[in-house]
N, C-alpha and C positions, 0 to 999 in steps of 0.2 A: 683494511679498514673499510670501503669502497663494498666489500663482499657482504661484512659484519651488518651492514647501515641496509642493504638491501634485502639482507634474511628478513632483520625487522621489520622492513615496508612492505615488501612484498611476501608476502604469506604463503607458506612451502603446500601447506594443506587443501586440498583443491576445492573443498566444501567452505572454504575461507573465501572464496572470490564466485561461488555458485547461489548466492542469497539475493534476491529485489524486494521491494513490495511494489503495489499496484495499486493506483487510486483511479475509479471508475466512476466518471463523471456524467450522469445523465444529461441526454441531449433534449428532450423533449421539455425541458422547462426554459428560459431564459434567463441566461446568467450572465453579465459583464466579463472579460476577460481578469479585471481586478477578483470580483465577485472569485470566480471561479477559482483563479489562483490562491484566496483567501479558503477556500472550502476544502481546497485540495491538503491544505496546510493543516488546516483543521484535522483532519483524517489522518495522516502524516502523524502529527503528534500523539492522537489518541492510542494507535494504532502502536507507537515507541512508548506508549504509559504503558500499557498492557502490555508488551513483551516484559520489559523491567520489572514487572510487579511478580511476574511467573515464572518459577524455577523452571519452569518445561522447556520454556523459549530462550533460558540463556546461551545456549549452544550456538543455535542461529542466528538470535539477535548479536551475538559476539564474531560471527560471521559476517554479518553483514556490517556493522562498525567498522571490520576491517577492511571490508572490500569499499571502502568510499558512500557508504548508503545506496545503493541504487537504487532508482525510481524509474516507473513506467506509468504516465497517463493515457488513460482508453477511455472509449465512450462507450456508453450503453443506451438505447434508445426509450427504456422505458421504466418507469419503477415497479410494475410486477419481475422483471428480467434483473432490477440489480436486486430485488428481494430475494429472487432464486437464485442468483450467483451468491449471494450472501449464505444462503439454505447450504448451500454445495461447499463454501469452503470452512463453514462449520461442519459440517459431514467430515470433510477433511482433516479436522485436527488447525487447520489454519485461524492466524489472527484476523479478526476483521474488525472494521470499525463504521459504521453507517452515520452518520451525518446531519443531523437533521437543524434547518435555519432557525433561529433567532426569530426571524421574522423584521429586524428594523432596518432593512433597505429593502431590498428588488424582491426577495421571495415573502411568502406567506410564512406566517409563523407556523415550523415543525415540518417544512417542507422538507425531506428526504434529498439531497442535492449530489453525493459524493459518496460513496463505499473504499473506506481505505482495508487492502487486505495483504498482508504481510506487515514482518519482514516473513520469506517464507524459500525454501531451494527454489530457484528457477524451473523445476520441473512441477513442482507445485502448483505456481503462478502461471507457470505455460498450461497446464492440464485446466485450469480455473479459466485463463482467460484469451485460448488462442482464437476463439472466433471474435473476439473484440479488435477493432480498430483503433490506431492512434489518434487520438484526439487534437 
C-alpha cells in the first residue's frame, strides 16, 4: 500500500521532477518587498495562463504540477538586459511573461518590473539564466 501511495507522489519519469520557472526581477527600479512579491506573483500566474491555454506546454506544465511548482527568483539589473533575456527565451521556444505596473502605488504607470519565464526543463531555465543572481 506504502509502495502504491508513493508511485503516485513521487513520479517515476525524471522529466516529471526536471521543470522550474523563473521570475526576474529588476533591480534598478525601487520596489517594496510587498511590491515585489505582488509583481513576482503577477508573473507567476500569467505565465500558468499561458501554458494552460497551449497544447505545446502541456507536457511540461504537467511536469511541473507534479514536481511541486518550482520557483527561482533572480535579479537583473537593467530593463534593456530583462528585454533581451526575454528576446532569448522566445528564441527558445520558452514561456515568458513581462510585467508591466498599473502604476497606482510605488511605480510609474507601464513600468516593466518582473519577467516571469517558464514553467520550462531546468536546463532551459539554466541555459536562460545562469549569469543571474539570487535575488
Amino acid at each position: 500500500m506504502i509502495k502504491n501511495l508513493l508511485s503516485v507522489l513521487i513520479p517515476k519519469e525524471p522529466s516529471a521532477r526536471c521543470c522550474k520557472m523563473a521570475l526576474v526581477v529588476r533591480t534598478d527600479i525601487s520596489m517594496g518587498k510587498g511590491k515585489t512579491a505582488a509583481q513576482c506573483a503577477h508573473a507567476a500566474v500569467e505565465c500558468y495562463r499561458y501554458a494552460l491555454k497551449n497544447q505545446k506546454y502541456k507536457k511540461v506544465l504537467s511536469s511541473w504540477e507534479m514536481s511541486g511548482q518550482p520557483k527561482i527568483v533572480l535579479k537583473i539589473s537593467t530593463k534593456e538586459q530583462l528585454e533581451e533575456l526575454q528576446r532569448k527565451a522566445k528564441l527558445a521556444g520558452v514561456i515568458t511573461a513581462t510585467i508591466r505596473d498599473a502604476g497606482k502605488t510605488q511605480l510609474a504607470p507601464g513600468t516593466i518590473s518582473v519577467l516571469g519565464i517558464g514553467p520550462a526543463s531546468e536546463t532551459d531555465i539554466g541555459s536562460l539564466t545562469s549569469d543571474l543572481k539570487l535575488l
